[in-house]
Structures are given as structure tokens and as C-alpha cells.
N, C-alpha and C positions, 0 to 999 in steps of 0.2 A: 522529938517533937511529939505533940498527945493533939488529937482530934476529938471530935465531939462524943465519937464513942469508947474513949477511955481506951485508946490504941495508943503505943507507943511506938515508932519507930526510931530507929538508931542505923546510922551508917558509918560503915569502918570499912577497913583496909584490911584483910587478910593475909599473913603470908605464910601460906599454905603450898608449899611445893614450886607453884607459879604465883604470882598477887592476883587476888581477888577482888572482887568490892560486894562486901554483904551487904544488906540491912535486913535487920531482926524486928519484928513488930509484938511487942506484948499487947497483949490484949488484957481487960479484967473480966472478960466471959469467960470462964473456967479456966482461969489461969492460965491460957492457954498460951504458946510461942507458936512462931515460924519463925523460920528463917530464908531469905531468897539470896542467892547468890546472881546477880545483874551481869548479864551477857557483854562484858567490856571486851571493847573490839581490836586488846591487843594480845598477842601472841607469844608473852613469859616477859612482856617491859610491865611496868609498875603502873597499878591505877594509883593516884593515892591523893589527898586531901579531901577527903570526900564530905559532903554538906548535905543538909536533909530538911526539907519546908514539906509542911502537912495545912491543907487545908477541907475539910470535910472528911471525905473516904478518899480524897487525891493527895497524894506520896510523892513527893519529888526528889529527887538527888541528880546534884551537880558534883564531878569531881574532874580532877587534870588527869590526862592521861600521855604517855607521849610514843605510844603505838605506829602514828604515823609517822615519826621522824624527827617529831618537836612535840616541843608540851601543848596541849590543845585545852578548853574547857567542854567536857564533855556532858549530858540531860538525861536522865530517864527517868517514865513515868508510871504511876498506879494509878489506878481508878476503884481499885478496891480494898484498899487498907494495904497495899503492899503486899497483899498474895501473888501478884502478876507484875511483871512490866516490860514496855515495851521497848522495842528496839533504842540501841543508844543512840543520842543525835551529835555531832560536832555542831556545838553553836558558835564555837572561837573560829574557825574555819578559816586560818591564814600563815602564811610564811613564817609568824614571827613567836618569839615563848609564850604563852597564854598560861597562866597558874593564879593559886590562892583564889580560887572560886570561891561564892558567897550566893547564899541566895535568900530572899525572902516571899512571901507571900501573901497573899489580899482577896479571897474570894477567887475568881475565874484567873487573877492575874498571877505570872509568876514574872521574876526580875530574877537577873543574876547579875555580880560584876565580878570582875576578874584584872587582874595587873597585865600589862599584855606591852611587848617590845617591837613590838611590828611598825610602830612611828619612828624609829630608831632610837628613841628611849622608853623608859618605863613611864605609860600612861595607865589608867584607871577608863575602861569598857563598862557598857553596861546592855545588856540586850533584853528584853520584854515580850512576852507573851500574855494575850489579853482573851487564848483561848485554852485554858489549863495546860497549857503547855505544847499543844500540840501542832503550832507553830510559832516563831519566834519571829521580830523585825531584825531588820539588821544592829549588829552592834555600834553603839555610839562612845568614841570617844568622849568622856565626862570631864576630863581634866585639862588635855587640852593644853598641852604649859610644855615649856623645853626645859623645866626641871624632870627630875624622878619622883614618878609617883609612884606608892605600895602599901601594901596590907589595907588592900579595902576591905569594908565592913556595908550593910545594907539592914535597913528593918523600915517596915510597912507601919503606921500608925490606922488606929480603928476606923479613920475618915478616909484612906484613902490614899495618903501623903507617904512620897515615898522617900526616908532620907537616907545618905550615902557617906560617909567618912572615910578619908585616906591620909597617909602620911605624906607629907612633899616638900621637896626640897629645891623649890622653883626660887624663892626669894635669896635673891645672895648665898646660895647654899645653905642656907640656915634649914634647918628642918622645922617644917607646920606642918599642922593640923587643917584637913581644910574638910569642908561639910558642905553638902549641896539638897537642897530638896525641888524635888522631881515633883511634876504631875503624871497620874494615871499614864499621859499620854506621853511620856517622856520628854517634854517640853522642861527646859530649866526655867522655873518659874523666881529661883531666888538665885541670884549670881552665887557661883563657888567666894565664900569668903574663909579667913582664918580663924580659927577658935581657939 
């Protein structure tokens, strides 16, 4: 993702001994790199799908991690281009698999959704932060359906509008397509329909 100051960050997965979770930020001020290795808070399990939203000099990265026992979706944040960040947060924070994070972002706001089994099937979460991240609401089920739902997708438009896509196979088992747009305040302002 590239910010206003011609930064680049990228986030990956390392597997270096034990997994890691890098991200590397290019800059075009003297060609310069860093690279930060993110304090994931498990002890030789796997970070891994990791996702990366830039807005200003703020660097976000969401990845699953499954440290605790289960796969969780896991936040951390910059404030200056990805030189620093700070502690990792669990935003998925529950009994059930949480994976395939996704994040997008809007100015001060950050979203992320993730697939998550904790209803006792695969639904589509989505949780929001409307302070660069540095608190989050609770997570909301978006889907909602006693089908399976998976591989969500997320992206912010320049007004504000936040929309969401997943695969699901709530109708007759048949597999759709279904798209939701959100407001700012995560209110569903247009029912989940099929696309």
C-alpha cells in the first residue's frame, strides 16, 4: 500500500526459523528500505495471511494468528510510516476459528472482516475503529445466514462508503456472491443482496 509520501509498505509472512510477520516499507527519499519485524504474540505457531491498509503516515496490518489455541484475527499499528508499532491487539477475541482477514481504510477509520465459526458455522465479522485504530467496536456479524460464508473482501470508497463481498452458500446450497454496503457507523444501510 503507498501513502502520500511515496512509502510503500508490504506485509508477508516470514519463515525464518520460527514465522514471523514482516513488513517492509520503501520509501522514495533516498531509496531508502526498512524493514520491521511485528511482535506477534505467538511462540513458534504461525502468523500468516497477513493484510496491510495505509492511510497517511498510519500502517495497519491485520493477520490470523493461532497462538492462543485457535486462529484469531490479529491489528497492529504505525503512526510513522512503519518505523514503529505497537503492541498486537486480538480483535477476533473468541472461542471460535477466525481467519482470512481483510482490511480496508478511510481516513481516521480502519475496518477489518474476517470468516469466523464461532456461530457454529462459517459467517463473515466485521469490526471498526473510527480512532486510527487504536480502539476497535465489537465485532458484528454481517452475514447473518445459516449458510457458509467465506473469503471476504472489503474496500472503502472516497465518500466514505464502506462495501463488503463474500462467497455464500445460504440459498439451497447453491453458492452466491452476496455484497453489502455499510455506513461509516456500521449500520447496514443496503440489505445483503446477491450479485
Amino acid at each position: 500500500m503507498k501513502n502520500r509520501m511515496d512509502t510503500v509498505s508490504v506485509a508477508f509472512t516470514a519463515f525464518i526459523l520460527l514465522t514471523s510477520l514482516v513488513v517492509i516499507s520503501f520509501t522514495n527519499q533516498a531509496n531508502a528500505l526498512s524493514d520491521n519485524v511485528i511482535a506477534s504474540p505467538n511462540d513458534g505457531f504461525d502468523s500468516v495471511a497477513p493484510r496491510v491498509g495505509v492511510s497517511g503516515d498510519n500502517v495497519y496490518v491485520v493477520w490470523q494468528d493461532v497462538s492462543l489455541g485457535n486462529d484469531e484475527v490479529f491489528f497492529a499499528s504505525s503512526s510513522d510510516n512503519g518505523a514503529t508499532f505497537g503492541e498486537p491487539v486480538n480483535i477476533s477475541s473468541n472461542d471460535g476459528s477466525s481467519a482470512s482477514p481483510q482490511i480496508a481504510v478511510s481516513g481516521d477509520n480502519v475496518y477489518v472482516v474476517w470468516q469466523d465459526d464461532s456461530s457454529g458455522n462459517l459467517d463473515i465479522f466485521l469490526a471498526a475503529s473510527s480512532d486510527n485504530g487504536a480502539t476497535f467496536g465489537e465485532p458484528v456479524n454481517i452475514s447473518s445466514n445459516d449458510g457458509e460464508s467465506s473469503n471476504p473482501q472489503i474496500i472503502t470508497s472516497s465518500s466514505g462508503n464502506v462495501y463488503t463481498i463474500w462467497v455464500d452458500n445460504s440459498i439451497d446450497g447453491t453458492i452466491q456472491r452476496y455484497t453489502s454496503l455499510l455506513a461509516q457507523t456500521m449500520e447496514v444501510r443496503l440489505a445483503v443482496r446477491s450479485i
